[in-house]
N, C-alpha and C positions, 0 to 999 in steps of 0.2 A: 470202695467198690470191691467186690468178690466173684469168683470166676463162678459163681451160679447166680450175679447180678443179672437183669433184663439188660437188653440194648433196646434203645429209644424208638430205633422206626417200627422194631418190631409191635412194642406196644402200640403204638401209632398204628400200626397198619392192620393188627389184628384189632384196634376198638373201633377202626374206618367202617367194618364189616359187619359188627356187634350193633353199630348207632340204629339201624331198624327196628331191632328187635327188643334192644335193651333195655326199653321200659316196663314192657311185655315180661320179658326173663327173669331181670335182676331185680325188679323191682320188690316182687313178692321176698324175694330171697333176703334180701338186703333192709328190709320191711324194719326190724327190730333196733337193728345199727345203727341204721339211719336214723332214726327216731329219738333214741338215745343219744347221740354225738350232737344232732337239733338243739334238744331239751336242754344240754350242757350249754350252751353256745348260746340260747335265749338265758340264763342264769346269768351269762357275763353282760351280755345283749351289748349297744353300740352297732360300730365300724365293722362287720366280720366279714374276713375275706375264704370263701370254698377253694381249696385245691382240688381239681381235679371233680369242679362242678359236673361233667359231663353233659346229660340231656338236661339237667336242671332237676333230677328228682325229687331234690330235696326242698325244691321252691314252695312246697305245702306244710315245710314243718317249721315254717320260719313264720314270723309276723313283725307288725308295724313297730314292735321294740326293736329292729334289727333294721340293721342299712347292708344286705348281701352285696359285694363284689365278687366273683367268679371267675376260674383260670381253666382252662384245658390244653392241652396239646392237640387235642383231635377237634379238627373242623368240621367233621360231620355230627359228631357230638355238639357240639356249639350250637348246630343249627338249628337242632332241637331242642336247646335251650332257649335260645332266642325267639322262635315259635311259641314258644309257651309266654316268654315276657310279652310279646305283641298281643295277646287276648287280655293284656289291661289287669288280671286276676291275681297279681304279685307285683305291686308297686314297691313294696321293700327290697326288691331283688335291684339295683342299680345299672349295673354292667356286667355284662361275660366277655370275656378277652380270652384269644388263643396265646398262651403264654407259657414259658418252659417253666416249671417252677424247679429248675436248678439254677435260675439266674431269671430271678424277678426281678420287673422295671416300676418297682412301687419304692420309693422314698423309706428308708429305716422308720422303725414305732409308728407304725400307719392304722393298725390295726386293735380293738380291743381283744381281739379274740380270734384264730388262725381254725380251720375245720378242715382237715382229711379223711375224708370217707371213702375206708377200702381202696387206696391210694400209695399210701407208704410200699408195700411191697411187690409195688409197680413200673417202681421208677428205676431208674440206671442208676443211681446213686441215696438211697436214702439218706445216709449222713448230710449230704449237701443241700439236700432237700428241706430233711430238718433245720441247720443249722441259715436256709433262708427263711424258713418260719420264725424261727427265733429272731432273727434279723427283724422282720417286716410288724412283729407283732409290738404292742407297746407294753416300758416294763410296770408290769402288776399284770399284766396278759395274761390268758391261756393259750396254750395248743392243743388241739380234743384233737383226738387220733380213733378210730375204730375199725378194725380189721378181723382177718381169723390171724390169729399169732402160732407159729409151727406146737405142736405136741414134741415137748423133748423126750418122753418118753415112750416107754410099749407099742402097740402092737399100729396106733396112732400114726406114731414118728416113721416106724418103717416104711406105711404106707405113704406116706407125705415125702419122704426119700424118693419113693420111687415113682408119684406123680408128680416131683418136678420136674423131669429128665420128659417126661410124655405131654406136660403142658405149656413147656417154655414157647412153643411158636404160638403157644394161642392168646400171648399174653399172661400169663398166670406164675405164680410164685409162692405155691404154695406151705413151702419150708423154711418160711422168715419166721426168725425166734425174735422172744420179748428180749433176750439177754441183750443184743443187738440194740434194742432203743436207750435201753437200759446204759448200754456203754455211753452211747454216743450223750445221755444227760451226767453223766458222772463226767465226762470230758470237756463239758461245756459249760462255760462260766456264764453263772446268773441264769443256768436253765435245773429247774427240780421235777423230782415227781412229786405229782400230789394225788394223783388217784391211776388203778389198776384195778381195772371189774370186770369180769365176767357177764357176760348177757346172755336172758331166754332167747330160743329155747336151745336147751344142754349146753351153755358157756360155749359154743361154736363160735362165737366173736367176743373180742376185746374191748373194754372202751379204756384207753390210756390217755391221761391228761396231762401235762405239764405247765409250769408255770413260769413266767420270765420274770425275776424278781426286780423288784424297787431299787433303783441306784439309789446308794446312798449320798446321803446329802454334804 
């Protein structure tokens, strides 16, 4: 953790706020991401568990190859998840549970395939975060990650500098670098990259994949 890390309630208490609107807002916004980090995630298909499912946006990019479990911190979020499972029109989604994902209460290799969407540099800890995705996923797994990743350089980065300092109460974190994922997979045994992409429109979001490799035998 780093002294321009989120703290936990804040997030918390700014998405308590966001839960009306946010399918309305982010949805459109978040459109391309989400779609793509889905798409990835139906390729692996199985067991996949959402970090930071929130209202369940993503319950339409999923289908009957996938078994969804779902995690939030925000209970107002959740409820609008669960609204949407009770109209019967996503039976591959299973469960949504209010759950800290810096200390998941799921059993090691549970998972074929781990999804955070617009998540990672949200949290109060990303390293721990990752390193229970890694934990939870099974190994030959993926991790799809998709996010906006900081601009390290020009005219980009400055600006990203200095709307992190003006959005930190609202939740937001907008000056999380790739190097940062980067690290924490070079530090973590049996965790690779295996993809780093760019998405329309203008590469404004990341999709970063990782892989938990096959113990050997």
């Amino acid at each position: 953790m780093t002294t321009l890390d989120l703290d936990t309630s804040v997030v918390a208490n700014a998405y308590a706020k966001w839960a009306p609107i946010y399918d309305a807002v982010c949805g459109p916004v978040m459109l391309k991401g989400r779609r793509a980090a889905a798409a990835a995630a139906r390729s692996v298909g199985g067991k996949i568990l959402e970090v930071g499912v929130g209202t369940g946006l993503s319950f339409d990019d999923y289908d009957a190859t996938t078994e969804i479990t779902g995690i939030d911190l925000s209970a107002p979020m959740l409820d609008k998840a669960r609204a949407k499972m009770a109209s019967g029109r996503y039976p591959w989604v299973r469960s949504v549970q209010q759950m800290d994902a810096h200390a998941m209460e799921f059993a090691d290799a549970t998972f074929e395939c781990v999804v955070a969407q617009f998540v990672i540099t949200l949290v109060e800890n990303p390293e721990q975060v990752l390193s229970e995705c890694h934990r939870v996923v099974k190994p030959g797994g993926r991790i799809i990650l998709v996010n906006h990743l900081y601009s390290e350089t020009g005219l980009a980065a400055a600006v990203e500098r200095w709307a992190a300092v003006k959005t930190r109460a609202m939740g937001l974190r907008p000056e999380f670098p790739f190097a940062r994922l980067q690290a924490w997979s070079q530090a973590t045994s049996q965790s690779i990259l295996v993809e780093r992409r760019r998405l329309a429109p203008f590469g404004i979001y990341t999709l970063v994949t990782f892989e938990r490799e096959e113990q050997a035998a």
